[in-house]
Every structure is written in C-alpha cells, then in structure tokens.
matplotlib code that plots the C-alpha trace (Angstrom):
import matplotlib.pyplot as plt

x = [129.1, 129.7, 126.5, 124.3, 121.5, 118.5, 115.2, 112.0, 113.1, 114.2, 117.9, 119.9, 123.2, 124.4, 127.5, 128.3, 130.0, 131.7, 130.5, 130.1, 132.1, 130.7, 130.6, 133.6, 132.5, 133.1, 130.7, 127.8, 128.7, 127.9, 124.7, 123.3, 123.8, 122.0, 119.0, 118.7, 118.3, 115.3, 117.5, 117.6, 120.6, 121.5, 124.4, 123.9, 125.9, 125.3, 122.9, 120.4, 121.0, 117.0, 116.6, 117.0, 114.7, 112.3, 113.4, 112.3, 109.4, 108.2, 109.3, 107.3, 104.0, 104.1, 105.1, 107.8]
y = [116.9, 119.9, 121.9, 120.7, 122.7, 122.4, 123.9, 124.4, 121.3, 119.1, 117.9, 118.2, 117.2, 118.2, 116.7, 118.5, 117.3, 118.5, 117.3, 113.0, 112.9, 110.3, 110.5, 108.7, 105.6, 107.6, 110.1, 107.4, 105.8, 109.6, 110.4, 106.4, 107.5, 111.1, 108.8, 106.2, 109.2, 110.4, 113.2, 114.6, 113.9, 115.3, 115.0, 118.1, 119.0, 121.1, 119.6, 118.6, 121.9, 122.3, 119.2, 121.5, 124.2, 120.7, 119.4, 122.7, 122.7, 118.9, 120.0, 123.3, 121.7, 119.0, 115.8, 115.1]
z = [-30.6, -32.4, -31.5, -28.1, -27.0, -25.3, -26.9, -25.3, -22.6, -25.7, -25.7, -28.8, -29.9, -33.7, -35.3, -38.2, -41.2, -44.3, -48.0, -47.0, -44.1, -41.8, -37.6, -35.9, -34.0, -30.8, -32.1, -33.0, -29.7, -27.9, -30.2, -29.2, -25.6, -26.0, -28.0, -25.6, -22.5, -25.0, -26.7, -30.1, -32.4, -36.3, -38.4, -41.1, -43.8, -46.3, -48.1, -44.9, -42.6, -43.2, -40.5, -37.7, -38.9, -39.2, -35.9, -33.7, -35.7, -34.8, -30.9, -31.6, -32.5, -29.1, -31.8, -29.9]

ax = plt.figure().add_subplot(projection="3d")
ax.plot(x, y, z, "-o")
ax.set_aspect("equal")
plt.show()
C-alpha cells in the first residue's frame, strides 16, 4: 500500500498507479485482507484521484 490512513475511525489503504498499471497480486492479495477486516481500499491514478475526495465524503456523511 502506497498510502494507509485512517480517517474519522475509517481504515484506508491507497495503491497508487501510473497511467494503466495494474496492482501486483501481492498487492490485491493485501487490499482483499484490509476489505474483508471492513477497511477501505483505492487504486488511483491519474485519471480517478477524485475517488478519495468521494471516499471521505461517503465516510463524512455516516454512509459508510
């Protein structure tokens, strides 16, 4: 995980990527684990680095 944090009691790990790059299988297998413990997980690039604004937003408003 390239980024983990924890916002407002909410577990997140980030794995960012470069253009299409794709997480390694050790990397899925580590964002499955942080998932399955109720954690938040991203890959952003890019194109997508709005998801996190949109993430804290859905923990913001209690949705999560």
């Amino acid at each position: 995980m390239d980024i983990v944090c924890c916002y407002r009691g909410q577990f997140i790990g980030i794995e960012c990527k470069a253009g299409t790059n794709k997480p390694t299988p050790l990397q899925e297998a580590e964002m499955s684990k942080i998932r399955q413990a109720q954690g938040h997980t991203l890959v952003v690039n890019e194109l997508n680095i709005d998801d996190v604004q949109r993430l804290f937003a859905v923990i913001d408003k209690g949705s999560i």
